[in-house]
N, C-alpha and C positions, 0 to 999 in steps of 0.2 A: 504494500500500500504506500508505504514511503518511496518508493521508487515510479511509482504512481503521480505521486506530485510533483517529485522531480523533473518527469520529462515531460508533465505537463507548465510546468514553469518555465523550463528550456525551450518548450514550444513556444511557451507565448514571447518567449524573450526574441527567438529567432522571428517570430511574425513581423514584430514590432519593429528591429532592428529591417527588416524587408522591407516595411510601408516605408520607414525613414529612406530608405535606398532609392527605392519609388518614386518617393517624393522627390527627390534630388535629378530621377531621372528627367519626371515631369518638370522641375524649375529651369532644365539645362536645356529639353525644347521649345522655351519661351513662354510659359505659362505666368503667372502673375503670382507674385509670396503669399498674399491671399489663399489664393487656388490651394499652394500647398500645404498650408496651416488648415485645411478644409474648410474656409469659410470662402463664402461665394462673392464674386467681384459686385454683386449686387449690393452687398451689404456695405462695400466701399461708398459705392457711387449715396447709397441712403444716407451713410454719418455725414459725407461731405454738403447734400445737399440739406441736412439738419445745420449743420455748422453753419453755412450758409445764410439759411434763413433767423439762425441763430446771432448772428452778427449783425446781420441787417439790421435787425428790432433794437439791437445794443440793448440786449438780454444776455446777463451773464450765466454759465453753468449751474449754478446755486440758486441762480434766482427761478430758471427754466425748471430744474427738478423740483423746485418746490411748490410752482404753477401747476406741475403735473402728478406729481401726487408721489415724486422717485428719489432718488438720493442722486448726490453729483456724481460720484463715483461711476453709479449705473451708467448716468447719463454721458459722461466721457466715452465711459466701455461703447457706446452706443453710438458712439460718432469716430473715434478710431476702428471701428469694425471689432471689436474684441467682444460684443455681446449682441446675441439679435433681438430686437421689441418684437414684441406679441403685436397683436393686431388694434388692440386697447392702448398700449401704451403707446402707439405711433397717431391714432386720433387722437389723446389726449396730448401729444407733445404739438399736435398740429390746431389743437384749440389755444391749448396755453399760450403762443404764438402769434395769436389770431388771421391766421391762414386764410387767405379767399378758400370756398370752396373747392374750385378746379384746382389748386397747388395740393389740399388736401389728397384730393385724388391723386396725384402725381406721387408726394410723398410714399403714399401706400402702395402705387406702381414698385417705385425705386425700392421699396422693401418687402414686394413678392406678394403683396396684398392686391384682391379686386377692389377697384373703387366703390367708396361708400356712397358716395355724392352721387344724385343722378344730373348729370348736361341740361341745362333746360335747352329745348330747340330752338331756340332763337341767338343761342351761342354758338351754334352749328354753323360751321360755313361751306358753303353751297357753289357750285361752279356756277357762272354765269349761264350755259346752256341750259344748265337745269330747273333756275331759280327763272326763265323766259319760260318753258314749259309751262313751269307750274302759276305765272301770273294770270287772273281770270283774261277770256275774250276780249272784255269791254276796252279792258287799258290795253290790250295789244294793236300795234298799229297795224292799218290795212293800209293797200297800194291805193285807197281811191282818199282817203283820207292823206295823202303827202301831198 
């Protein structure tokens, strides 16, 4: 039984020492340090775009986690890529902000979420072709009316 543990130890030890090798394989054909740490370049692009909007507002890390209900710490973790928000905590950092809706949306893009917001259609933008389709008869001009 002892000898049991051993070489399931040794397994795990050889596994591990693998994924590391792995890793190294994948960083040397141009992957992102990201990538290799397993955390997805998505989550890059979300802390930068928090930061970002973080800056903007000239809202400090302490004062944002305390808007939103977290600790600074988290909220570091959270913009260096080193922790991923839940789906709650990425609307609430985007309330405490005061976010237009559509950034909101985006936000929760950049962090792997569907949007919460729905578009109203009249923010929608429409190609000219189609936005002539669809105006009634009356205002459309005819050849005897020029």
């Amino acid at each position: 039984m002892i000898t049991h543990r051993l070489c399931a130890s040794a397994t795990a030890r050889n596994s591990l020492q693998g994924m590391a090798i792995t890793g190294l394989r994948r960083y040397d054909q141009g992957m992102t340090a990201s990538t290799v740490a397993g955390r997805p370049a998505v989550q890059e692009s979300f802390g930068a775009e928090l930061r970002r909007w973080r800056e903007r507002r000239r809202v400090s890390q302490l004062e944002l986690a305390l808007r939103a209900g977290t600790t600074q710490r988290h909220l570091s973790f959270v913009e260096n890529g080193r922790s991923v928000p839940g789906r709650e905590m990425v609307v609430r950092l985007a309330e405490s902000l005061d976010l237009p809706l559509r950034e909101r949306n985006e936000l929760l893009l950049r962090a792997g979420y569907a949007p919460a917001y729905p578009e109203a259609p009249s923010a929608r933008r429409t190609c000219m072709p189609c936005a002539r389709r669809s105006r009634p008869s009356s205002q459309a001009t005819s050849p005897t009316q020029r």
